[in-house]
C-alpha positions as CSV (number, residue, x, y, z in Angstrom):
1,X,99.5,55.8,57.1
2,X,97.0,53.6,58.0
3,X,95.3,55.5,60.5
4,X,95.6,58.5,58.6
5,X,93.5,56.5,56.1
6,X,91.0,55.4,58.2
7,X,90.0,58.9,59.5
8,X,89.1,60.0,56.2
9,X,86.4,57.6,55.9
10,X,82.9,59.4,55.1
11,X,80.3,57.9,57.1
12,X,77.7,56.5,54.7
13,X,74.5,58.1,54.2
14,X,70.9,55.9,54.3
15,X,70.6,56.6,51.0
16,X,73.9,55.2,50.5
17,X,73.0,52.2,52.7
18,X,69.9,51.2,50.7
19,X,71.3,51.6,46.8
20,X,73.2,48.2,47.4
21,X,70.2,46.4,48.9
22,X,67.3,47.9,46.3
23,X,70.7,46.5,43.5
24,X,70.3,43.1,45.0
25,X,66.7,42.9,45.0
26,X,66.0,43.6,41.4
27,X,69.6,41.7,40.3
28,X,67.8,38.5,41.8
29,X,64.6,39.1,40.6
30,X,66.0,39.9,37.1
31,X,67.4,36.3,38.1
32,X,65.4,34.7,38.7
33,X,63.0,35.8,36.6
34,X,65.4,35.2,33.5
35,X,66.7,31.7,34.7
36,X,63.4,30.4,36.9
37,X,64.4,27.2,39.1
38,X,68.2,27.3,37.6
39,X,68.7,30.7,39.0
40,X,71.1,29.6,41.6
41,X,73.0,27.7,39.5
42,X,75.2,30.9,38.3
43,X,73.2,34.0,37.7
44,X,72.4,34.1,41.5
45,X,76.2,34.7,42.0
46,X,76.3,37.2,39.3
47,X,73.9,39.3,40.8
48,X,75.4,39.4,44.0
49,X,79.1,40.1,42.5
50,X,77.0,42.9,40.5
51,X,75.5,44.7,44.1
52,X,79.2,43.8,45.7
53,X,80.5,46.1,43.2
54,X,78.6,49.1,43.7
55,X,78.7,48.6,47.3
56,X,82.2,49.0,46.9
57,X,82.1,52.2,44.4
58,X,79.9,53.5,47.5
59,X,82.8,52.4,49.7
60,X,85.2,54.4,46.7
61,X,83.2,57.9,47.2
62,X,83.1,57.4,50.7
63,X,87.5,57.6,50.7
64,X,87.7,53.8,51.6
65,X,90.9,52.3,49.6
66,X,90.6,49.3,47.1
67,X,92.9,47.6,50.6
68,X,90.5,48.3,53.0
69,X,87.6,46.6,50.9
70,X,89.9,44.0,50.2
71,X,90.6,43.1,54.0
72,X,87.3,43.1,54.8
73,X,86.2,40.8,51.6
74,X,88.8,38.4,53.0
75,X,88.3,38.6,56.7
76,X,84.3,37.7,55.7
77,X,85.2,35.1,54.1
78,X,87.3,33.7,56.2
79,X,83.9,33.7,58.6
80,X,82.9,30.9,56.1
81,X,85.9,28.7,55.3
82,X,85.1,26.4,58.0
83,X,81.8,26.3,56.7
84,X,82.6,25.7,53.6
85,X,84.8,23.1,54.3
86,X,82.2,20.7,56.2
87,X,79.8,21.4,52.8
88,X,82.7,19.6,50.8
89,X,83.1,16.9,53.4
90,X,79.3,16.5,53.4
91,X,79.2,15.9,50.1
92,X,81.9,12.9,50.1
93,X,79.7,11.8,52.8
94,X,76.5,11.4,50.5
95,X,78.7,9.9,47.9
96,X,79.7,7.0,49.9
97,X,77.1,6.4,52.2
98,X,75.0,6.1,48.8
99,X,77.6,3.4,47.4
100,X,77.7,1.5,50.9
101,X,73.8,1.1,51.0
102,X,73.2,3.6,54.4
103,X,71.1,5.9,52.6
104,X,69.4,3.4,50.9
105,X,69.0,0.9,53.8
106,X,67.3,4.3,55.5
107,X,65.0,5.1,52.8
108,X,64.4,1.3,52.8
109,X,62.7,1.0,56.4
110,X,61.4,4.8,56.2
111,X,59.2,3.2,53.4
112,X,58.1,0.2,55.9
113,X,58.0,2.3,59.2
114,X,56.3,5.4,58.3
115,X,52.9,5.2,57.1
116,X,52.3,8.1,53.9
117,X,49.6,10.0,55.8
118,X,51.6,10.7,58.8
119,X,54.8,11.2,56.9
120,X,55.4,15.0,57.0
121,X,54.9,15.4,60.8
122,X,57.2,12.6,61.7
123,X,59.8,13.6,59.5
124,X,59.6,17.3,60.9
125,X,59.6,15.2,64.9
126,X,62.5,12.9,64.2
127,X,64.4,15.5,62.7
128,X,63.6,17.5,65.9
129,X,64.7,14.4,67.9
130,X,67.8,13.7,66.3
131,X,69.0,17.6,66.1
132,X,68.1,17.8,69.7
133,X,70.5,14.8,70.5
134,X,73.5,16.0,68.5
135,X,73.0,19.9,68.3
136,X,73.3,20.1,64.3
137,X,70.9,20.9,61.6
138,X,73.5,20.4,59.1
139,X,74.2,16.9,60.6
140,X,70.5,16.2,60.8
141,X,70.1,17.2,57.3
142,X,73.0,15.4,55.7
143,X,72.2,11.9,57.2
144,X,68.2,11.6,58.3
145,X,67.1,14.4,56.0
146,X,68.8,12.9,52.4
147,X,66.8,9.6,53.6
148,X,63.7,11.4,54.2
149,X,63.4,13.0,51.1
150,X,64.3,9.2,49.5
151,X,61.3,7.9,51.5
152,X,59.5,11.0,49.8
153,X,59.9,10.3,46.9
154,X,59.3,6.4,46.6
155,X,56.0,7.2,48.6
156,X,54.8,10.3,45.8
157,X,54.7,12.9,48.3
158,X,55.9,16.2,47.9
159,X,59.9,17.1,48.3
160,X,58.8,20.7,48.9
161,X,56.8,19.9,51.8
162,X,58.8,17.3,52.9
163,X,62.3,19.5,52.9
164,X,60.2,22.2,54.6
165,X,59.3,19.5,57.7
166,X,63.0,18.1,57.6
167,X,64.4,22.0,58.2
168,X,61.8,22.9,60.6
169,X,62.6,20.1,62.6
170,X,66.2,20.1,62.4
171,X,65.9,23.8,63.3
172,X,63.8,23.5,66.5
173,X,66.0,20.8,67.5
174,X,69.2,23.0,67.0
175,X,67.8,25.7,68.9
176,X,66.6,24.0,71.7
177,X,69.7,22.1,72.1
178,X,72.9,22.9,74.4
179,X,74.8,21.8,71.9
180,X,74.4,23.9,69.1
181,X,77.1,26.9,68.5
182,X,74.3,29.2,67.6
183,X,72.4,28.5,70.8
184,X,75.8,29.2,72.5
185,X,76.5,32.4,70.5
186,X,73.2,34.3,71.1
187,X,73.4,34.3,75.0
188,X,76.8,35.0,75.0
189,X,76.3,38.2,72.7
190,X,73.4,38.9,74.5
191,X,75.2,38.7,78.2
192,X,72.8,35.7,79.7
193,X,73.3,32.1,81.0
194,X,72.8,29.3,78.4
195,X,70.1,27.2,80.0
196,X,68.2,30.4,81.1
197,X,68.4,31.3,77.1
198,X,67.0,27.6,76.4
199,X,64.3,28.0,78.6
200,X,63.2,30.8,77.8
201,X,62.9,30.2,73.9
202,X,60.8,27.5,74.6
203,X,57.8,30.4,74.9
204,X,58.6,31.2,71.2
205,X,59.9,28.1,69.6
206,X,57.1,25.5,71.5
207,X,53.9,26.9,70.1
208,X,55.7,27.3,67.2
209,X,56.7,23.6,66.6
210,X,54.0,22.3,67.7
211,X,51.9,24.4,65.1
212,X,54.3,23.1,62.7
213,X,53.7,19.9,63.4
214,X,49.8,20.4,63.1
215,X,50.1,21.4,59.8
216,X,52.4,18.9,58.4
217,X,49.7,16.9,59.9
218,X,46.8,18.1,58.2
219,X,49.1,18.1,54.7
220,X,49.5,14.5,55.4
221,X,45.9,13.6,55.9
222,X,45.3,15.2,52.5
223,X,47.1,12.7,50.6
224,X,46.5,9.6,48.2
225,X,47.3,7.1,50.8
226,X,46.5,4.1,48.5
227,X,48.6,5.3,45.6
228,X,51.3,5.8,47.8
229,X,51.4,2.4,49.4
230,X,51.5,0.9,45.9
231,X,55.0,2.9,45.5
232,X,56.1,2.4,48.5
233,X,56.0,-1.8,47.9
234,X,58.0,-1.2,44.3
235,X,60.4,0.9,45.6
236,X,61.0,-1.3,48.6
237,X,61.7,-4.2,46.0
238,X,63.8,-2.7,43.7
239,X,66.1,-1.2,46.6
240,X,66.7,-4.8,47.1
241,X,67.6,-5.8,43.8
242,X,70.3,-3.1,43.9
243,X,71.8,-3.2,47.5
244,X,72.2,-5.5,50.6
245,X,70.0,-3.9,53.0
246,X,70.3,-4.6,56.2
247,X,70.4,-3.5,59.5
248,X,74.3,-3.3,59.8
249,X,74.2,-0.4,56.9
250,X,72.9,1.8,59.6
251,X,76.4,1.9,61.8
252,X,78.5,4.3,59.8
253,X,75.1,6.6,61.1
254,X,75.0,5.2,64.2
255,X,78.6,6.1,64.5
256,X,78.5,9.8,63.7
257,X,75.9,10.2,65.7
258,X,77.5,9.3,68.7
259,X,80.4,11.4,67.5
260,X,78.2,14.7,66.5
261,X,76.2,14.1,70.5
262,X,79.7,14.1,72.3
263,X,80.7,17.1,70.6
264,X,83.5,16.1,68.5
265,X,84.5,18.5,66.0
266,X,82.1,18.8,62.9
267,X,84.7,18.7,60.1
268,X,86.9,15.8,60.9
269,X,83.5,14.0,62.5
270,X,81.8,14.2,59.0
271,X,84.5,13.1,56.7
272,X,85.8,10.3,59.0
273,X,81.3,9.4,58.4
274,X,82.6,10.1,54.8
275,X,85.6,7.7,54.7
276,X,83.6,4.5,57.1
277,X,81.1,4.8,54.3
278,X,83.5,3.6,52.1
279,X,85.2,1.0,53.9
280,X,81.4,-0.3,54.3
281,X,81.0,-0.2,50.9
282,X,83.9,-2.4,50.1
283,X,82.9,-4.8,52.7
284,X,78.9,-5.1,52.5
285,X,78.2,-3.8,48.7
286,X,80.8,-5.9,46.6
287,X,78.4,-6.2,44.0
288,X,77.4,-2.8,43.8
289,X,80.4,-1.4,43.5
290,X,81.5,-4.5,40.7
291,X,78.6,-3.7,38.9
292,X,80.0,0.0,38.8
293,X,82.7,-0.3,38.4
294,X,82.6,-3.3,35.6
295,X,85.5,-5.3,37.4
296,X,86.1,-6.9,40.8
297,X,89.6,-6.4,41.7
298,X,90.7,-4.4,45.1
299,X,92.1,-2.1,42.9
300,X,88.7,-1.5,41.3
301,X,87.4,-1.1,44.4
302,X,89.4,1.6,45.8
303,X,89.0,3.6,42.4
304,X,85.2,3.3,42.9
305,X,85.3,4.3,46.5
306,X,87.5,7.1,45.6
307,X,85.2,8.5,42.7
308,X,81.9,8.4,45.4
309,X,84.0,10.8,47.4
310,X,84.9,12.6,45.0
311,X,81.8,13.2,41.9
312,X,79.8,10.5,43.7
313,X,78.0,7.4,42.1
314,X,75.3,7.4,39.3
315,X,73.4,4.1,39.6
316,X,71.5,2.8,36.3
317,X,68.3,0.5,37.4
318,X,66.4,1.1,34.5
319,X,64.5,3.0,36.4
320,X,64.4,6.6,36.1
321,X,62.7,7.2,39.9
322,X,65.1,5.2,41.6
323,X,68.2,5.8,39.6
324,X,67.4,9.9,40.7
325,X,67.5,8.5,44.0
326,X,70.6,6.4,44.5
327,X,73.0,8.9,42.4
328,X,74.5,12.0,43.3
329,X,76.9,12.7,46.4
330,X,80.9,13.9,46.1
331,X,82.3,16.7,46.6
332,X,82.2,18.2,43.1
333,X,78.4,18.0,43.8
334,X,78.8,21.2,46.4
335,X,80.7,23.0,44.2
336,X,77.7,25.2,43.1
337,X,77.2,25.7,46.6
338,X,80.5,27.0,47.9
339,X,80.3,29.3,44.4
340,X,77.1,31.0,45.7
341,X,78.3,31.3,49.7
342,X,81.7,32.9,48.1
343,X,79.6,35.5,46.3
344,X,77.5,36.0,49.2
345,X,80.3,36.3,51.8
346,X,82.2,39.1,49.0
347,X,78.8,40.8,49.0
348,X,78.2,41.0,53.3
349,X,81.8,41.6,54.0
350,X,81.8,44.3,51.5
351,X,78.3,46.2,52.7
352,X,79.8,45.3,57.1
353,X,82.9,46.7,55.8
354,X,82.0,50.1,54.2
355,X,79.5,50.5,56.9
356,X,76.1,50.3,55.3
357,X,74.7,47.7,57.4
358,X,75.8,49.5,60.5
359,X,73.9,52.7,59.2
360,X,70.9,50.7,58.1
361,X,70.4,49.6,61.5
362,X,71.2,53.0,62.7
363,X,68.2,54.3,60.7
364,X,65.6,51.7,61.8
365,X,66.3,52.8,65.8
366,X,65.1,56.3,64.4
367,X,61.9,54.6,64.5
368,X,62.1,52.5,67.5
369,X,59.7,53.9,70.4
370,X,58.1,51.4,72.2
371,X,59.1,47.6,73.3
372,X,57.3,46.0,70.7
373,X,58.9,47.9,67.9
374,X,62.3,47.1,69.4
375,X,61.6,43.2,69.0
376,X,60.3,43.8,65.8
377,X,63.2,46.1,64.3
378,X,65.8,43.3,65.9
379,X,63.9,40.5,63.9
380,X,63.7,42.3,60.8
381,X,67.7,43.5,61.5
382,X,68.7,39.9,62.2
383,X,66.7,38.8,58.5
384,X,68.4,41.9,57.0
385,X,71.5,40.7,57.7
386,X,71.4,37.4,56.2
387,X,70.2,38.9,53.5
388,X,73.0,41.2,53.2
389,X,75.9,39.4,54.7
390,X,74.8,35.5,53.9
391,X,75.7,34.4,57.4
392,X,73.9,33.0,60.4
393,X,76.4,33.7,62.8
394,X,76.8,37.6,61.5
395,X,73.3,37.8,61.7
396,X,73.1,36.9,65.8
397,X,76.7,38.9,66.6
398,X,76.1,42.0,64.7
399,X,72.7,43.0,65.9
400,X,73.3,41.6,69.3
401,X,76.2,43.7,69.6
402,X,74.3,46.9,67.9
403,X,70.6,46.5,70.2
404,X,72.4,45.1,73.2
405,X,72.9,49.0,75.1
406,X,69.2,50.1,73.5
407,X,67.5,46.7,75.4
408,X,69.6,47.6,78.8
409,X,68.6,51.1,78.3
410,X,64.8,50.1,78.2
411,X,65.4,47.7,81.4
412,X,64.8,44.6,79.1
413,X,65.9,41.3,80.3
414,X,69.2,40.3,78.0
415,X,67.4,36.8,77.3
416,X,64.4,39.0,75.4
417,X,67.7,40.0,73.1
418,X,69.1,36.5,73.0
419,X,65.6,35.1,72.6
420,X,64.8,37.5,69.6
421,X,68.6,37.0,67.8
422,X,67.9,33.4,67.8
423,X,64.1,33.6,66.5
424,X,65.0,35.5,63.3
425,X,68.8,35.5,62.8
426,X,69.5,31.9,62.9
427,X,66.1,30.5,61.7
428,X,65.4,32.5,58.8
429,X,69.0,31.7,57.6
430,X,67.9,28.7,55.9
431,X,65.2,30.5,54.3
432,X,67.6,32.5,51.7
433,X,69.3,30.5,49.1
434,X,72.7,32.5,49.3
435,X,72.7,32.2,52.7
436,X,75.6,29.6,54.1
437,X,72.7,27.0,55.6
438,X,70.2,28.2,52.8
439,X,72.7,27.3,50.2
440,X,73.9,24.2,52.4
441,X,70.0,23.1,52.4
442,X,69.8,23.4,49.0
443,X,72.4,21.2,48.4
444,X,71.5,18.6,50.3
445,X,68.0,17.7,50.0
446,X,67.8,18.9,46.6
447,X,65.5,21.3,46.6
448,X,65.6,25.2,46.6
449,X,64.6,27.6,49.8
450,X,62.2,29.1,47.2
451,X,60.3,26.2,46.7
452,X,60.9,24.8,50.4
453,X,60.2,28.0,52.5
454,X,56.6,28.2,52.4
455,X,56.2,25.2,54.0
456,X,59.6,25.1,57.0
457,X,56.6,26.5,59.3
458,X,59.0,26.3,62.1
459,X,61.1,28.7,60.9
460,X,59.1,31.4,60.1
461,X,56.0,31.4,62.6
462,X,58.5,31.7,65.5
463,X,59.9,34.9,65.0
464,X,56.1,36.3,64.3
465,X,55.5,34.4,68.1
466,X,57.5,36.8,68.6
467,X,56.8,39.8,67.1
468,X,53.3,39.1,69.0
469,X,55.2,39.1,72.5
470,X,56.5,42.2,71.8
471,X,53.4,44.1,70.9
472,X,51.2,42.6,73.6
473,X,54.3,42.2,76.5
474,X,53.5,38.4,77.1
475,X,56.6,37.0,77.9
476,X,58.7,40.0,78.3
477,X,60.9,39.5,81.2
478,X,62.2,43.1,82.9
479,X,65.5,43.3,84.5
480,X,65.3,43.5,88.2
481,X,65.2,46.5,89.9
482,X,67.2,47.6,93.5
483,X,63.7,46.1,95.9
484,X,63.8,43.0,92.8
485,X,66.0,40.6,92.9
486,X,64.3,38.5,90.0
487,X,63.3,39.2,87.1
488,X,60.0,39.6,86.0
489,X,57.5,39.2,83.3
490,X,53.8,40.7,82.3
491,X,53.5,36.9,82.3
492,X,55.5,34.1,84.4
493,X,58.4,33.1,81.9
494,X,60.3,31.1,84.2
């Protein structure tokens, strides 16, 4: 019976392919344009259940059973779970390394270290650094990234800006690094060797970065350096008068870090970063947590601990700045964000599953005729599907699998396909706010891909590197021929 039933599926038309898509565009628009900045608190995920559910009356006319669509919704979200899970463990995380004073120890010297003009460009560097070192944006992010936008905020500068230099550099870092999953993934789909993949990104993601870095530069320059300095001295002072800071705050960091780098597992890494937070609280924030918790007994203490991993702190100051600052975290705080990655899965797996995205690409080889058109139809694919299907990791294996036999056919080079799945697929991920590490982003640093995008330079003047290559053939490597035993390139790539 069940092969009976899949032989009566209808292959979908481009029509049929698009009528989901233009759905989802004017759903979020309608959105956001009702809700503004709250949008993705709710109606977001509305509006994707909304285009899931003519997706799947498409899937209905086209003879697929209400089974099928169901098996595909929870195969695609099973993509997520794990996912998912470190986004709940991140947020116990935040929770307790708020209560135990790491967060606020790292905002602390941020404030005394990094001077308010140069801000922006550090932040997207270290951030580069320390994703290079451990292979995780996520981890970058969660720890360095929730300080930096601390530091932000005591100096006045912008979170915008600032979020857009913490993902561009945890980005390039990622990319570049051997230990990232998506840096293993795009070779492997792509049929090359991971440090020949690594190498030869650098032609893209370099000039890139360092144009990132320019800019954040120059946005630095531009701002009130005096008026900043005068915040950064209060701020510095009143982080005092609420916490112990100290040096020894920074070890339950120090720790994951090391973990993260010698690629222990993400989940169990980030919660057991979750759970030392607390035991740090207990032992170097007495106070804090007495003051919170309006008793001193052990018993008290545990309760406390157990509520930062849980809905996190809120810390009253009398200060409205700072109090913003030191309170959030738990996992109940990423609650929204699972919510939106659930619609967004339900949405993708439904559109994979009924074969619109399959024919969508179909249609754009239609207009594929010369190299450059092939890089630039893979970038756009790669942004298409996290669009559609909300995931980074769809977005490298779908079209790598899909444009692999079209780049062999054109005798490309399979790192110019591993190269080009990496430059769109996994870096504009964060860009899109139902996206798993756009809606993981969000969370985090506070602040919304809409508002953040424009400024993660990283992330979005790479794949247009790219599209460059493509048109002009700098960088295009060539599979070798019977007489050529190498590669080669209109320029040397190697």
């Amino acid at each position: 019976m069940r092969n009976q039933s899949y032989s009566a599926f209808k292959e979908p038309t481009l029509l049929q392919a698009l009528v989901p898509l233009v759905v989802l565009i004017i759903a979020l628009a309608t959105s956001v344009y009702l809700f503004g900045e709250d949008s993705s608190y709710g109606p977001n995920q509305i509006a994707l259940w909304v285009a899931a559910g003519v997706a799947m009356i498409i899937g209905f006319i086209n003879n697929y059973r209400w089974e099928d669509i169901e098996e595909g919704i929870k195969e695609g979200i099973s993509v997520a779970l794990g996912a998912l899970l470190i986004i709940l463990a991140v947020g116990s995380l935040i929770g307790t390394w708020l209560l135990s004073g790491t967060v606020p120890t790292m905002i602390y010297f941020g404030l005394e270290l990094l001077s308010p003009n140069w801000f922006y460009a550090a932040s997207a560097l270290i951030c580069g650094i320390i994703a290079l070192a451990i292979g995780s944006s996520w981890t970058t992010a969660a720890t360095i990234g929730v300080a930096l936008m601390g530091v932000a905020a005591g100096m006045g500068l912008s979170p915008a800006i600032t979020a857009g230099a913490v993902v561009s550099g945890a980005y390039f870092g990622d990319k570049m690094s051997p230990l990232s999953d998506t840096t293993n993934l795009a070779p492997a789909v792509a049929g090359t060797e991971l440090f020949a993949h690594i190498r030869y990104m650098f032609y893209t993601a370099g000039p890139a970065y360092l144009l990132a870095l320019i800019i954040f530069a120059i946005l630095g320059l531009n701002t009130d350096a005096n008026a900043s300095a005068l915040q950064l001295e209060r701020m510095q002072l009143e982080l005092t008068n609420a916490y112990n800071i100290g040096w020894e705050m920074l070890v339950p960091l120090l720790i994951l870090l090391y973990l993260a780098a010698t690629r222990k597992p993400a989940l169990p890494t980030v919660f057991f970063g979750a759970l030392l937070g607390g035991v740090w609280a207990v032992i170097f924030q007495g106070e804090v947590i007495t003051r919170l918790a309006g008793d001193d007994s052990a018993v008290a203490s545990l309760k406390m601990v157990w509520m930062a991993l849980t809905d996190g702190i809120v810390v009253e100051t009398g200060n409205a700045e700072l109090d913003s600052l030191l309170s959030g975290g738990g996992m109940s705080s990423m609650l929204n964000t699972v919510w939106l990655i659930l619609s967004a899965m339900t949405f993708g797996a439904v559109v994979e599953k009924i074969g619109l995205l399959q024919r969508l690409i179909a249609g754009l080889l239609g207009f594929v005729k010369t190299t450059g058109n092939l890089i630039a139809s893979t970038l756009l694919t790669c942004f298409g599907a996290n669009l559609l299907t909300a995931d980074q990791y769809m977005a490298i294996v779908i079209p790598g699998r899909m444009y692999r036999e079209e780049y062999m056919k054109r005798d490309l080079d399979a790192r110019v396909l591993s190269r080009t799945l990496e430059d769109s697929g996994t870096l504009t991920s964060a860009l899109i706010p139902w996206n798993t590490c756009g809606a993981f982003m969000m969370g985090t640093l506070a602040v919304s891909p809409l508002e953040y995008a424009p400024f993660a330079f990283f992330n979005w003047l790479t794949p247009l590197i790219a599209m460059v290559y493509g048109y002009t053939g700098m960088r295009i490597l060539r599979r070798p021929t019977a007489t050529d035993a190498t590669p080669t390139a209109t320029a040397n790539a190697n």
